[in-house]
C-alpha positions as CSV (number, residue, x, y, z in Angstrom):
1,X,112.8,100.3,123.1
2,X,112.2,96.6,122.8
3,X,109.5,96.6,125.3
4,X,107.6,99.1,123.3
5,X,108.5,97.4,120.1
6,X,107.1,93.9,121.6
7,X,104.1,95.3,123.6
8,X,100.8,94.9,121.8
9,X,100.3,98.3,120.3
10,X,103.0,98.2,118.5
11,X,103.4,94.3,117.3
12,X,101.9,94.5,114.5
13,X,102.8,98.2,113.5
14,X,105.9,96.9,111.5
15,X,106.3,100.6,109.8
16,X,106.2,102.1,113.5
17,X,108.4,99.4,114.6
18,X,111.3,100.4,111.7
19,X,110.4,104.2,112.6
20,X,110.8,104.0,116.5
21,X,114.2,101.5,116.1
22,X,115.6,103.9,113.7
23,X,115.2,106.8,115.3
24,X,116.2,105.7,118.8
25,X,119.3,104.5,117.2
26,X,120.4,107.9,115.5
27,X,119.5,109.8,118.9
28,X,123.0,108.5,119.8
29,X,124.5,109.1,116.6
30,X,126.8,112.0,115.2
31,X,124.3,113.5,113.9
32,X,121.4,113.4,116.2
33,X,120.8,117.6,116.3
34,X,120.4,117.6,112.5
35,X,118.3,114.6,111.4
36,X,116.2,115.6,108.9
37,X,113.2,114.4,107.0
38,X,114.7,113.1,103.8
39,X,117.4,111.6,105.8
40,X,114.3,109.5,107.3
41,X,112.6,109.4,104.6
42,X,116.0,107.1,102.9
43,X,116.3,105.3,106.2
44,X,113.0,104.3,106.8
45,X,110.7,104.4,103.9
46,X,112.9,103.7,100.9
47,X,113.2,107.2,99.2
48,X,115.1,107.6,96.4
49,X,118.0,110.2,97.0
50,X,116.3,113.0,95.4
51,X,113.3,112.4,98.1
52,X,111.5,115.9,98.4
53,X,109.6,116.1,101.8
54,X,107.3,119.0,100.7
55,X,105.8,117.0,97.9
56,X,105.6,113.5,99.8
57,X,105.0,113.9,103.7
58,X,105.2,110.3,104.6
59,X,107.8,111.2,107.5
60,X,105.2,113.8,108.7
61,X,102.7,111.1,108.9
62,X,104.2,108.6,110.5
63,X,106.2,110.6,113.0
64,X,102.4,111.7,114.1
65,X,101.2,108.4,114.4
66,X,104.2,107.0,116.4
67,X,104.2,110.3,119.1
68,X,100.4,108.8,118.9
69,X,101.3,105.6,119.6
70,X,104.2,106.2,122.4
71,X,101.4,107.7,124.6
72,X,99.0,105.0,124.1
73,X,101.7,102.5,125.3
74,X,102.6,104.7,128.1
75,X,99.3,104.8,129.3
76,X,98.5,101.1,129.2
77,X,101.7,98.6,128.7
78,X,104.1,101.1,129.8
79,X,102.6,102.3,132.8
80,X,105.1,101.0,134.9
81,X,108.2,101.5,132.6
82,X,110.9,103.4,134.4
83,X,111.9,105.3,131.3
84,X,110.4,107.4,128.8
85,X,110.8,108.0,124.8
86,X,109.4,111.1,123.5
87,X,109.7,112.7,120.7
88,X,109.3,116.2,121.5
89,X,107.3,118.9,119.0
90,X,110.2,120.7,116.6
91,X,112.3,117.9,116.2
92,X,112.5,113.9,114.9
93,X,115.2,113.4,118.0
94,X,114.3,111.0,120.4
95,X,114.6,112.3,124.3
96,X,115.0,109.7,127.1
97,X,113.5,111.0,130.5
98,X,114.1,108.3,133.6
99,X,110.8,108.6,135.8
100,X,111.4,108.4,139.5
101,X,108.3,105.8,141.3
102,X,106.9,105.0,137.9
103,X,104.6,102.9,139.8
104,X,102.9,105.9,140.9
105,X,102.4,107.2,136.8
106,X,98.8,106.2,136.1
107,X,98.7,108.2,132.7
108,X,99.7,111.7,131.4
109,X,98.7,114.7,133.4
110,X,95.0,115.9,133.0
111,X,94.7,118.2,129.5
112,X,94.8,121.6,129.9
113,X,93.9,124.3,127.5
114,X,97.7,125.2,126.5
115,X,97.8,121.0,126.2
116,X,94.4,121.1,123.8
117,X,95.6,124.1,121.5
118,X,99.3,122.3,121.7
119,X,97.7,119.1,120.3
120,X,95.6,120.6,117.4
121,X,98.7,122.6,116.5
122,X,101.0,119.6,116.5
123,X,98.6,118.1,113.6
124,X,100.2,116.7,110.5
125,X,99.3,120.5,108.8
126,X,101.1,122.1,111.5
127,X,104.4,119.8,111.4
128,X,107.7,121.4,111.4
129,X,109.9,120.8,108.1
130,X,113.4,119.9,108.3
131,X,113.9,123.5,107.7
132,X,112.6,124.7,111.4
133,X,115.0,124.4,114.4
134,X,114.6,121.4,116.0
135,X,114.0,123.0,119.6
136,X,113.5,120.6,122.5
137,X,110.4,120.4,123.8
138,X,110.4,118.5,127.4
139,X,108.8,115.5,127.4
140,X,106.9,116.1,130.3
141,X,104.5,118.3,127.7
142,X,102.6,114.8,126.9
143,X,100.6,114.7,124.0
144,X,97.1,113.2,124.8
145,X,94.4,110.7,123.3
146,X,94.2,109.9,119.8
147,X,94.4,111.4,116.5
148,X,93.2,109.7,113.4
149,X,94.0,109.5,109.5
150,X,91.2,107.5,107.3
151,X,92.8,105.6,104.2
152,X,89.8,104.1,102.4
153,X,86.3,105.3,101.1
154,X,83.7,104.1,98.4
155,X,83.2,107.3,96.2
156,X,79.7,108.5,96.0
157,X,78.6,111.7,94.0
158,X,79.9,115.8,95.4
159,X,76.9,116.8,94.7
160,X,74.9,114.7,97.3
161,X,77.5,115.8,99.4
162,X,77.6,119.2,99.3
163,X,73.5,118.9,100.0
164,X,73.7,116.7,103.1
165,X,76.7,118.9,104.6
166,X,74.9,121.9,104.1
167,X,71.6,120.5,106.1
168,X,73.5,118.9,109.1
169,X,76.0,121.8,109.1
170,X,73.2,124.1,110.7
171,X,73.2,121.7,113.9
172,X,76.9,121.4,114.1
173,X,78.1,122.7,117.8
174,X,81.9,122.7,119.1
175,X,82.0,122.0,122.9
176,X,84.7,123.8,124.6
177,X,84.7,122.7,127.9
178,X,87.3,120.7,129.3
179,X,85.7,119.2,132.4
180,X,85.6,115.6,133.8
181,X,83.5,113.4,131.0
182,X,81.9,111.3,134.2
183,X,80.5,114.5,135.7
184,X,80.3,116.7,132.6
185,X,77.1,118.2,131.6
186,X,75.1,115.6,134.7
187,X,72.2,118.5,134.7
188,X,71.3,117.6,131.1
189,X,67.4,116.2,130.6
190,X,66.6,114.1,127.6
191,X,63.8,114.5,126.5
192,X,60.9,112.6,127.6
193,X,60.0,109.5,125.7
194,X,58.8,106.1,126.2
195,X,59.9,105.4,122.7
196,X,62.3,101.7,123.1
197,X,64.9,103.3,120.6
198,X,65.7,106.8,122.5
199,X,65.6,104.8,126.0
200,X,68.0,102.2,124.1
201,X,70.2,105.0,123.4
202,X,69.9,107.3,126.5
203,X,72.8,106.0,128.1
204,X,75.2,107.1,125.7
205,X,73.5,110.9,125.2
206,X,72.5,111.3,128.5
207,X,75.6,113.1,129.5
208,X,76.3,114.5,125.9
209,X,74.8,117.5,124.2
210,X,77.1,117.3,121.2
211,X,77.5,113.9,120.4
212,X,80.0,113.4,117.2
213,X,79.8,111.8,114.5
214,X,82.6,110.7,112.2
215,X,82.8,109.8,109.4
216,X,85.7,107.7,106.8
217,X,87.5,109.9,104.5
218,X,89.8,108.0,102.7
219,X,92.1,109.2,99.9
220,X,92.0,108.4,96.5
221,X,94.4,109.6,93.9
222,X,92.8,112.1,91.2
223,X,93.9,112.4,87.5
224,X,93.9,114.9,85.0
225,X,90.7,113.3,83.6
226,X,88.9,113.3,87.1
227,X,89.1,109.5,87.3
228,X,89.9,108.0,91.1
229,X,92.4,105.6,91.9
230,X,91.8,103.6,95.2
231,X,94.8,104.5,97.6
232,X,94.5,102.3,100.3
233,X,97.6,103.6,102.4
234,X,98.4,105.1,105.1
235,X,100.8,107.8,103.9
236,X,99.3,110.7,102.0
237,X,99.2,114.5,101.8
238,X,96.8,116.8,101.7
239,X,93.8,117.6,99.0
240,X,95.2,118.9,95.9
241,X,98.8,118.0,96.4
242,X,101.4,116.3,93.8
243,X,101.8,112.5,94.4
244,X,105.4,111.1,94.2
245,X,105.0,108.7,90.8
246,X,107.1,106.2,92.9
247,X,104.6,106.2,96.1
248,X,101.7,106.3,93.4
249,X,102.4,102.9,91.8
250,X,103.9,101.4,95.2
251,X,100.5,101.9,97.2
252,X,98.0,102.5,95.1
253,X,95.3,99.5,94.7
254,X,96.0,99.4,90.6
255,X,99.5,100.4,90.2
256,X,98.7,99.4,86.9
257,X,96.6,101.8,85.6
258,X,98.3,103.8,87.9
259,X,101.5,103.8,86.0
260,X,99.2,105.3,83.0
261,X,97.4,108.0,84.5
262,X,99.9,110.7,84.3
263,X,100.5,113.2,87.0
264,X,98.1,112.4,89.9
265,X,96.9,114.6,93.3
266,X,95.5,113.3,96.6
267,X,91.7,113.7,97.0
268,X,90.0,112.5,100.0
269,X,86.7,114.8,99.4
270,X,84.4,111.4,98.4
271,X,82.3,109.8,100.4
272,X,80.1,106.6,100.3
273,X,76.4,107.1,99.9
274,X,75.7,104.2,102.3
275,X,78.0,106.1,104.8
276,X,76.0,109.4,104.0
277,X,72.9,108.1,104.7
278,X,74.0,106.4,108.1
279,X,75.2,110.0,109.0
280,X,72.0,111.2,107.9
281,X,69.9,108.8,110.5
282,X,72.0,109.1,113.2
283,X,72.0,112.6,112.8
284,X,68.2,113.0,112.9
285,X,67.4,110.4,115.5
286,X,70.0,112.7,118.2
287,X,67.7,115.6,117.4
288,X,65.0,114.4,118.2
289,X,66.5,113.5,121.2
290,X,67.4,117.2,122.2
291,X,71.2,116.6,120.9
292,X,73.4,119.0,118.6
293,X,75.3,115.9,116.7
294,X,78.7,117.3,115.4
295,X,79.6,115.7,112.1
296,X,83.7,115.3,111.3
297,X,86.1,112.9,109.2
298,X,87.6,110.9,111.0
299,X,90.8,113.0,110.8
300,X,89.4,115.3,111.9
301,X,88.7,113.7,115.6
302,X,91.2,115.6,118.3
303,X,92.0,114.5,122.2
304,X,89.3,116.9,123.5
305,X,86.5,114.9,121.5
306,X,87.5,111.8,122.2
307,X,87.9,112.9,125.9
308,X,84.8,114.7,126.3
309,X,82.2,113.4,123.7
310,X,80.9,110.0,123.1
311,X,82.0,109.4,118.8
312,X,79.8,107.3,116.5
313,X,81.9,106.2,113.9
314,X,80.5,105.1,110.3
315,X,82.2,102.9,108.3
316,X,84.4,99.6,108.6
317,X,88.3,99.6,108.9
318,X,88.5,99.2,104.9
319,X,86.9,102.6,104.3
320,X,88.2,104.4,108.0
321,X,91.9,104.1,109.6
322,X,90.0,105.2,113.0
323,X,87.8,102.4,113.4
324,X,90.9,100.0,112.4
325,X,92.2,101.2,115.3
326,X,89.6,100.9,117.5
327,X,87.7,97.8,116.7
328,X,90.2,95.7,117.8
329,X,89.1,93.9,121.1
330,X,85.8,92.1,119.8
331,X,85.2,88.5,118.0
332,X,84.2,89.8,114.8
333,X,86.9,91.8,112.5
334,X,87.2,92.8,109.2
335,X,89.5,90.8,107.1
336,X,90.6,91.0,103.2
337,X,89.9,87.6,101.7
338,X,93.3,88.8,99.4
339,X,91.1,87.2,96.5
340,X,92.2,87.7,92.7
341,X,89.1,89.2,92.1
342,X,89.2,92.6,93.9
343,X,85.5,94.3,94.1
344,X,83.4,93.3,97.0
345,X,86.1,90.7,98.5
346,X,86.2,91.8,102.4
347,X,85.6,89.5,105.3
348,X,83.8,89.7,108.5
349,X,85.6,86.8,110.6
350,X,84.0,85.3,113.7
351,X,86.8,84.0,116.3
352,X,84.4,82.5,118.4
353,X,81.4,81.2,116.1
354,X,78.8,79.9,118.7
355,X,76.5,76.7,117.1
356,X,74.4,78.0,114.0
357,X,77.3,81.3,113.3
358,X,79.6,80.4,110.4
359,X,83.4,81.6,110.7
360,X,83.2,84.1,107.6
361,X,80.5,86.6,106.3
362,X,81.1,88.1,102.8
363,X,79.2,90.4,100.4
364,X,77.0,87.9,98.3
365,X,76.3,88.7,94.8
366,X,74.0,87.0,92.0
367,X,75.1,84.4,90.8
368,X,74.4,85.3,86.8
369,X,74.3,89.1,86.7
370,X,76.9,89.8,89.7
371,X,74.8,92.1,91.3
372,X,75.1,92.8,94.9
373,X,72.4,91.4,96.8
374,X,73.5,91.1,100.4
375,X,75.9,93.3,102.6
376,X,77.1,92.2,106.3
377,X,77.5,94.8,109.0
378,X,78.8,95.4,112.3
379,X,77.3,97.5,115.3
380,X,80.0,97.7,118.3
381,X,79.7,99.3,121.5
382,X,83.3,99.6,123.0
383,X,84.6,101.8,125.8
384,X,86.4,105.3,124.9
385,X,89.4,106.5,125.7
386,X,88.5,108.1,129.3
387,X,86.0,106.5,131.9
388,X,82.3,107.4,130.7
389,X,83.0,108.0,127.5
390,X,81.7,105.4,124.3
391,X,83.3,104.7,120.9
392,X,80.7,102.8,118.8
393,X,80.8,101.7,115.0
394,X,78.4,100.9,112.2
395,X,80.1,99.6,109.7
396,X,79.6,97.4,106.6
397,X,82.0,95.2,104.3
398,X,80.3,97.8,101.4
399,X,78.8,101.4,102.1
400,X,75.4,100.0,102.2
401,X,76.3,97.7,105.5
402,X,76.8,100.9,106.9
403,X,73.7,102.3,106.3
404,X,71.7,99.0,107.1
405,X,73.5,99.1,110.1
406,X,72.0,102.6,111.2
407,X,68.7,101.9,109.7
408,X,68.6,98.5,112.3
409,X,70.0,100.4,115.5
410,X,67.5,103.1,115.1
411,X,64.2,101.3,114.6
412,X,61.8,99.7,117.2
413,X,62.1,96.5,115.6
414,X,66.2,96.6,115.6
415,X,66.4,97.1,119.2
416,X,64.0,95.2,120.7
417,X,65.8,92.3,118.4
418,X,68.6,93.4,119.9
419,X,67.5,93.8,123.8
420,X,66.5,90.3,123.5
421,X,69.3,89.2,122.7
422,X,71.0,90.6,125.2
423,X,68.8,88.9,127.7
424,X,69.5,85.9,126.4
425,X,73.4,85.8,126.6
426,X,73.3,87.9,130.1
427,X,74.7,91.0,128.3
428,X,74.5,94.1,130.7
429,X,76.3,97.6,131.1
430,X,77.6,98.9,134.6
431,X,77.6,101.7,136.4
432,X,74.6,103.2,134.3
433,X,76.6,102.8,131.3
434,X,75.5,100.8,128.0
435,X,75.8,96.7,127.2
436,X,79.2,96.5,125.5
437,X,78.7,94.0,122.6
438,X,79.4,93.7,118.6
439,X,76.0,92.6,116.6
440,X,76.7,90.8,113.0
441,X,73.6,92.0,110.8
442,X,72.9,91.2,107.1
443,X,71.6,93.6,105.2
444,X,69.5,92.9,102.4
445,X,69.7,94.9,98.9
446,X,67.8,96.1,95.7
447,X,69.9,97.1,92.8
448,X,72.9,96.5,94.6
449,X,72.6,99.6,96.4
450,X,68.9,100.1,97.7
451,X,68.7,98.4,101.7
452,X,65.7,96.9,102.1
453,X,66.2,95.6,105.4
454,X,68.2,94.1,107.8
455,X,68.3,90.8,110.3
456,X,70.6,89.7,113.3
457,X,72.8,87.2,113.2
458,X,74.5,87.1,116.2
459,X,75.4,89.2,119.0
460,X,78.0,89.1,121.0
461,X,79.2,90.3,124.2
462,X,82.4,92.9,124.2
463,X,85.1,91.4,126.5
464,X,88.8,92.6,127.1
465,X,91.6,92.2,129.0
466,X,93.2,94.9,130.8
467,X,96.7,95.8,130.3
468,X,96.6,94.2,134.3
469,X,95.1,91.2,133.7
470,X,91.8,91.4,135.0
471,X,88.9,90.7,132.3
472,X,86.1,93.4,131.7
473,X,83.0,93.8,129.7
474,X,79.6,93.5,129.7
475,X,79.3,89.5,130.2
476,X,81.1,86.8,132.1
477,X,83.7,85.4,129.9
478,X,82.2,82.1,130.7
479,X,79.2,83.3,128.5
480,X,80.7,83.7,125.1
């Protein structure tokens, strides 16, 4: 337990950390076979005695993320451990399985199509209460890739919404197959085009009908009166349901107002118009390439998509839990400034600034009206979760960095800018695969909300260490 709580997937998890320790620790107690939610939900998150699991399924939730997280470390830090944690489907009770040659363990066994449904079904919808037996499951079941929870999303009108789900909805297709991602769908043509922004993207669709696309969902708190409250937190139910008044003024981003709104429900049906419209160009640009995009939340992602498709996220780690979770290997991050003054006050921060590149980007606003006038944005390229498979992000500090960040990565101008760059700082991809690489863009706006265009700043080449060692990515390290 004190590898896994030191490794680096779980260092900085501190609610995971207090989950995993508690939980190893009442494996051996008395009580083990009974544990029940509330009894966690005291432990571990501070419930009051009169904690009520159906109406506040923060147990749920983080149980999910830490099975989550256990595989992840067993496939990379953990490799080599000689014993394993699990915490088996139908029960909070740790199991302890000691693994004969775990030299020989390079990962979880291949997903099957009893291990896909088992996965979907072992969602935070599908949880067991306290209420259902807690029936061992072995451990040797595992549990594989990642599943995602968004926390935070700019609010943008239903109505757009509904309008713009309706038209991509028509193109939406559901691969089933489960076959290697490296050889999967090889006999797939794109089609023909001398165009500089398809061929800049042909590597990553060349092997993918049904790209996906996912999108932030983040949940906000709803009123009686409609009005939103931001809930930046991790822990949340589902659409519609009662929010604890305790957990409401604890996490929410104005517990203030908060406090005064009466009885609130979770709502995480909004989305950012700058995020729409990035899932609108993406969206058109792989149809003309011969592609069926499949558009998701980022919730919504399962194992066999990350495993089998290549997934455009949209949106920055403020607005999406899955790209805070991805977009972790690269010299530029997201970072709250923790400013008094709340709107606009994110951070892109640059680890490594080379001569000209300054170490923090911000939303700028004018001066005398406060307007916004000038978004920064990300592009990353970063490898998936399986060999051959791409995870790659536009996202913005606002919505509208988002969509500037689409609008660049889709134009002639935008990747030709970006091509050169890459020639410049000897940034290349292998084995037919794409240049891994973050750009920083600034996007220029009208009205605070219009993008008029966007420049590059910097680029960047994508490298990261793995759990062996050895240094990867698209550059010599040397070239930074």
């Amino acid at each position: 337990m004190d590898r896994i709580l030191q490794s680096a997937g779980f260092r900085n998890a501190h609610t995971l950390q207090h989950l995993l320790e508690f939980l190893v620790v009442q494996a051996y107690g008395p009580d083990a076979e009974t544990l029940k939610e509330s009894t966690i939900g005291m432990g571990v998150f501070n419930r009051p005695p009169d904690f009520d699991p159906k109406a506040d399924p923060v147990v749920r939730v983080q149980v999910h993320r830490l099975r989550q997280k256990l595989q992840e470390y067993y496939e990379t830090d953990g490799r080599h451990d000689s014993i394993l944690i699990d915490i088996p489907k139908g029960t909070y009770v740790p199991v302890f399985e000691e693994i004969e040659n775990p030299g020989h363990r390079v990962g979880a066994p291949p997903l099957t199509d009893s291990t896909a449904t088992g996965l979907r079904d072992s969602s935070v919808a599908n949880r067991p209460s306290e209420t259902q037996p807690t029936e061992a499951v072995s451990s040797k079941n595992w549990r594989r890739g990642k599943l995602f929870f968004s926390t935070v999303l700019v609010a943008a009108t239903a109505m757009v919404i509904f309008a713009v789900g309706f038209w991509v909805g028509k193109g939406q297709l559901r691969k089933g197959s489960n076959s290697d991602p490296a050889s999967a769908s090889t006999d797939l043509t794109l089609n023909p085009s001398t165009d500089p922004v398809k061929m800049f993207w042909a590597p990553l669709l060349r092997n993918d009908s049904t790209p996906i696309i996912a999108h932030a969902d983040g949940v906000f708190l709803l009123d009686s009166e409609n009005d939103l409250f931001w809930f930046p937190h991790e822990e949340s139910g589902y659409r519609g349901a009662p929010v604890a008044a305790e957990l409401a003024r604890q996490f929410a981003a104005s517990p203030t107002l908060v406090a005064k709104a009466g009885k609130l429900y979770y709502d995480d049906s909004y989305l950012g118009s700058g995020d729409l419209a990035a899932v609108a160009i993406l969206s058109n640009l792989f149809g003309e390439m011969g592609r069926k995009p499949r558009i998701v939340g980022g919730k919504d992602l399962t194992p066999e998509d990350l495993q089998q498709h290549n997934v455009f996220l949209v949106g920055s780690s403020f607005q999406s839990y899955a790209v805070a979770q991805f977009n972790t290997m690269g010299d530029f991050s997201f970072r709250s400034s923790h400013s008094s003054e709340k709107d606009w006050s994110g951070l892109i921060e640059n680890a490594h600034p080379r001569p000209g590149e300054a170490n923090l980007y911000r939303t700028e606003r004018d001066p005398v009206t406060r307007v916004v006038k000038m978004d920064h944005a990300l592009i990353t390229i970063e490898p998936g979760i399986v060999p051959g498979r791409y995870i790659v992000d536009f996202g913005g500090l606002d919505t509208t960095g988002s969509e500037g960040a689409a609008q660049f990565a889709t134009s002639k101008a935008g990747v030709e800018e970006l091509s050169k760059a890459f020639t410049t700082h000897d940034i290349h991809g292998t084995n037919g695969g794409p240049p891994l690489f973050q750009a920083l863009l600034s996007v220029r706006l009208e009205k605070g909300h219009e993008v008029l265009g966007s420049s590059l700043i910097a680029v960047h080449p994508l490298i990261y260490s793995h759990s062996d060692g050895t240094v990867a990515g698209s550059a010599n390290a040397s070239t930074r």
